[in-house]
N, C-alpha and C positions, 0 to 999 in steps of 0.2 A: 732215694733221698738219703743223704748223707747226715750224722750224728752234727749238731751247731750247737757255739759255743753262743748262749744269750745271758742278759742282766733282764733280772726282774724285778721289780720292786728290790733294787740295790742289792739282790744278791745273783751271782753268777753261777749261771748253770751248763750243764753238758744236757741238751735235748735230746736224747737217743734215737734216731730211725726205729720205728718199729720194724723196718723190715730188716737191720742185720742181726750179727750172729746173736747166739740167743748165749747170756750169763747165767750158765749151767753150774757151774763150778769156780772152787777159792780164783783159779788157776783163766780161766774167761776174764773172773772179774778185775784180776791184776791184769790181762791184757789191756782191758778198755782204760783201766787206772794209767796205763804207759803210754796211752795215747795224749794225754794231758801237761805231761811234762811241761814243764815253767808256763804252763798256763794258770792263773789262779783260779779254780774252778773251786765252791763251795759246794754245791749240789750235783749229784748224781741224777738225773731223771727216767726211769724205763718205765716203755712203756710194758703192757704188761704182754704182748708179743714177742718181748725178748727174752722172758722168761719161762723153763720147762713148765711142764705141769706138776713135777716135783718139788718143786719151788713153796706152791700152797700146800705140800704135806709135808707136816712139820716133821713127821718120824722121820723123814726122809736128811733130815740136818741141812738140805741146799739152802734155807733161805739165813738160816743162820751165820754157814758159814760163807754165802757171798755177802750178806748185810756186813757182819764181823770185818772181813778184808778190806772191804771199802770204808770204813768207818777206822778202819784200823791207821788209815791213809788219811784221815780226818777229812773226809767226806759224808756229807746227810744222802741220804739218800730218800727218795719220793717214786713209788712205783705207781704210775696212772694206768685207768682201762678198769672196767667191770669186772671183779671178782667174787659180784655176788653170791655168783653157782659153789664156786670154794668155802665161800665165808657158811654158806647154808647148810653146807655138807662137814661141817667140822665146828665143832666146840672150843677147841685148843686154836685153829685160826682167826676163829671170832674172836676170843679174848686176844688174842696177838697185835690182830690188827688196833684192833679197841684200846690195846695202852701206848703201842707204839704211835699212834693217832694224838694222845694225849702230849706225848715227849714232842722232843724237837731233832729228832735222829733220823726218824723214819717216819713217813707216811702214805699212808694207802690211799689214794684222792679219783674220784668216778673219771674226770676227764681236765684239761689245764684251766677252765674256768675255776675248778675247785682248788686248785692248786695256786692260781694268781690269789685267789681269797683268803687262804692260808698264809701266804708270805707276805699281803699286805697287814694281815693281821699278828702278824710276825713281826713286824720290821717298827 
């Protein structure tokens, strides 16, 4: 299944395949960012398949510095899929998710039912 470009409640997104490569690195996430070229893409969407496991340890700096690049690109980014087991096992992910949840840059969302509810209630 191939990454699509959809409008949701008036905003445009990139829906990632859970099954390709996984945005490991600044350097992953500027590939997927050059796939987009003159398309006007507002959101980023991954699922959470496409991310290491390093990704939910924060000492590890992945999720900062692939958020950061993307964002740097002025794209939001929305990582969907159960991270519960992460969020449980970590103090510093729990607050993370929990203010980034708050903002409008980032969000951690269980599955895209939770995600259409967010950008309707966004928009």
């Amino acid at each position: 299944m191939p990454d699509v470009v959809q409008t949701r409640h008036g905003a445009t997104m990139l829906m990632c395949a859970p099954d390709g490569p996984k945005i490991a690195d600044e350097q992953s996430a500027v590939d997927l960012i050059g796939t987009l070229w003159g398309q006007d893409v507002q959101w980023l969407v991954l699922p959470v398949q496409r991310l290491p496991q390093d990704f939910f340890v924060l000492r590890t700096r992945v999720a900062g510095a692939v958020v950061q690049k993307m964002q740097q690109y002025g794209y939001r980014v929305a990582v969907v899929g159960d991270i519960s087991g992460h969020v449980e096992a970590s103090t510093a992910l729990r607050d993370f998710v929990y203010e980034s949840n708050r903002g409008r840059q980032l969000w951690f969302v269980r599955d895209e039912t939770e995600l259409d509810a967010r950008l309707h209630d966004a928009a």
